[in-house]
GUSE-686027 format. One record per residue (C-alpha): residue in one letter; x, y, z; chain; residue number from 1. Coordinates in pm, whole numbers. Each point is the difference from the previous one (the first is absolute). Layout:
N
   r     east    north       up   c     k
   A        X        Y        Z   A   NUM
...
% end
This chain:
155
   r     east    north       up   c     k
   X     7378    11258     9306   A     1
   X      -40     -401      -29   A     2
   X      142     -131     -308   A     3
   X     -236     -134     -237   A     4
   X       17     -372     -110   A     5
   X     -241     -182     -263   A     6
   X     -320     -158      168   A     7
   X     -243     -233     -177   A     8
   X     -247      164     -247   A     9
   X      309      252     -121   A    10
   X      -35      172      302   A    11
   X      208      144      206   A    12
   X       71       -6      356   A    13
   X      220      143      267   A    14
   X      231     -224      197   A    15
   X       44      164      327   A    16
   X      193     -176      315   A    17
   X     -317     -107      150   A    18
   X      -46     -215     -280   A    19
   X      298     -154       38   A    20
   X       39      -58      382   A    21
   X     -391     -185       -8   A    22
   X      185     -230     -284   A    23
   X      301      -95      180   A    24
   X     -167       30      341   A    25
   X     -214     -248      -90   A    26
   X      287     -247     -118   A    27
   X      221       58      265   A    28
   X     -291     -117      222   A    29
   X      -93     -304     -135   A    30
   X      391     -108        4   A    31
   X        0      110      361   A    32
   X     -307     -239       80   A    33
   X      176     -277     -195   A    34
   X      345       61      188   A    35
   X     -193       -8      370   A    36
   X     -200     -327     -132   A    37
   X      330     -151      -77   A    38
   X      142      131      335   A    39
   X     -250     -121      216   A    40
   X      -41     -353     -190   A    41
   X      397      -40       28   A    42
   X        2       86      401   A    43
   X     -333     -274       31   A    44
   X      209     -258     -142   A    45
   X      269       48      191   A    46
   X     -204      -13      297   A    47
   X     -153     -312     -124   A    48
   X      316     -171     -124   A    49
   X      185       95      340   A    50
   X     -304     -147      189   A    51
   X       22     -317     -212   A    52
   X      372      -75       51   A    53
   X       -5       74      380   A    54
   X     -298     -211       33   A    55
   X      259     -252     -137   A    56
   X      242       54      199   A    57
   X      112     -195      351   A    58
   X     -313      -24      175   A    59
   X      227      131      368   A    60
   X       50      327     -115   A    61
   X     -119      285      140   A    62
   X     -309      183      -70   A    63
   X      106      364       42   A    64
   X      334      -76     -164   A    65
   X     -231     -144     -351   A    66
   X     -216      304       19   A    67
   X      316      278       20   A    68
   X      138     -237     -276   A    69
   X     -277       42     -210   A    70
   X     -103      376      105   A    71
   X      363       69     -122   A    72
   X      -14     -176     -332   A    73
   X     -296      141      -93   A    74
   X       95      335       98   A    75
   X      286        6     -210   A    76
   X     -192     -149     -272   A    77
   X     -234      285       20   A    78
   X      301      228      -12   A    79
   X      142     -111     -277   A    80
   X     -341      -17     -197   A    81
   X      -41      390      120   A    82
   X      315      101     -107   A    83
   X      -46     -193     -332   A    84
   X     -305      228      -49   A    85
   X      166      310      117   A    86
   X      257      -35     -293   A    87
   X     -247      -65     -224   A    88
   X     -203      305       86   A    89
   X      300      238        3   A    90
   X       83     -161     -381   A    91
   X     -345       77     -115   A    92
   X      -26      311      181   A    93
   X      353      115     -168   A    94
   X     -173     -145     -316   A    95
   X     -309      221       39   A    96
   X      156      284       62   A    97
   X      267      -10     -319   A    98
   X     -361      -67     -237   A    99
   X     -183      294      132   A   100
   X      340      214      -28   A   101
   X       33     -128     -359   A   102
   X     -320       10      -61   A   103
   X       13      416      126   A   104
   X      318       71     -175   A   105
   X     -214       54     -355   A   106
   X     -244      250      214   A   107
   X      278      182      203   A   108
   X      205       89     -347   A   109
   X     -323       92     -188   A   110
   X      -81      217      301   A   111
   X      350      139      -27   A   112
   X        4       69     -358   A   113
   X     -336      172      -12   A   114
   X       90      270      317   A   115
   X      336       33     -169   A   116
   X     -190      114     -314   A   117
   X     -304      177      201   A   118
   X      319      167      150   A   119
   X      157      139     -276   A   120
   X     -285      131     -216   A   121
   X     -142      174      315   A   122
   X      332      169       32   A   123
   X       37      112     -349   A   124
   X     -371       94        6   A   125
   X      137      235      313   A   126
   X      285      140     -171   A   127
   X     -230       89     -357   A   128
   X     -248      187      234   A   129
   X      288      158      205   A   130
   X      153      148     -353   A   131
   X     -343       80     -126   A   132
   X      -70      221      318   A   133
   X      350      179      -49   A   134
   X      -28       77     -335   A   135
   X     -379      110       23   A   136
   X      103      194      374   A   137
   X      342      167     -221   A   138
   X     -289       96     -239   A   139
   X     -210      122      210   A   140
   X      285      246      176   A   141
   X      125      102     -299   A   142
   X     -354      139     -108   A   143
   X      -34      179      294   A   144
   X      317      166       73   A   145
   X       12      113     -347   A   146
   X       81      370      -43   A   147
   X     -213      132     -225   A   148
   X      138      260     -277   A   149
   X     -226      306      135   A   150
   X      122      240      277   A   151
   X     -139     -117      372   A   152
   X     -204      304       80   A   153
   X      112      236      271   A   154
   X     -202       41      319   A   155
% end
């Protein structure tokens, strides 16, 4: 079962995972649309800041040899702006995943401790009811197989 936290009103409510993934989901994807924003402004002003200082450049140079220049600059720009958001998703991710497991750890030992218990009481429950049932079964045979003190008739 869900542990139990405190709600508002003095009530109480169970925590369960899905309540947890919707709240971090919903974090982790608003820093994800903020990291693509960024991503996608930085490889737009590359494009425009490349454009701008080859349109400034000697006025004989070649066409196709400007555009490669500036394909490749902002390609690289929008490499290193992807792997800047990579990282940051794998340390949020890594983040993420250390709060929910801390977050478990309370559930998973209160869990523990409870079957432990639930264990042992159903075993010593077994073990009173197997004693009762020898000593009432010993009881039982010695009732029956007693001899009694008058002669067994002969047949």
């Amino acid at each position: 079962m869900a542990p139990l936290c405190p709600g508002a009103g003095g009530r109480r409510t169970l925590v369960t995972s899905h309540a947890v993934q919707n709240t971090v989901r919903l974090s982790y994807d608003t820093s994800m649309k903020a990291n693509i924003l960024q991503a996608a402004m930085a490889a737009t002003l590359a494009l425009a800041w490349a454009a701008a200082t080859h349109a400034q450049s000697t006025p004989a140079s070649d066409t196709k040899t400007v555009i490669k220049e500036d394909a490749k600059t902002v390609g690289h720009a929008v490499a290193h702006s992807a792997r800047t958001v990579g990282h940051e998703v794998k340390a949020k991710s890594r983040k993420v995943g250390h709060s929910i497991a801390e977050r478990s750890r309370k559930a998973r030992e209160a869990i523990r401790d409870d079957s432990k218990k639930t264990g042992h009481a159903v075993a010593h429950s077994a073990t009173t009811v197997g004693t009762t049932v020898k000593d009432s079964a010993e009881k039982v045979e010695t009732t029956v197989t007693r001899k009694s003190d008058e002669p067994q008739p002969k047949n």
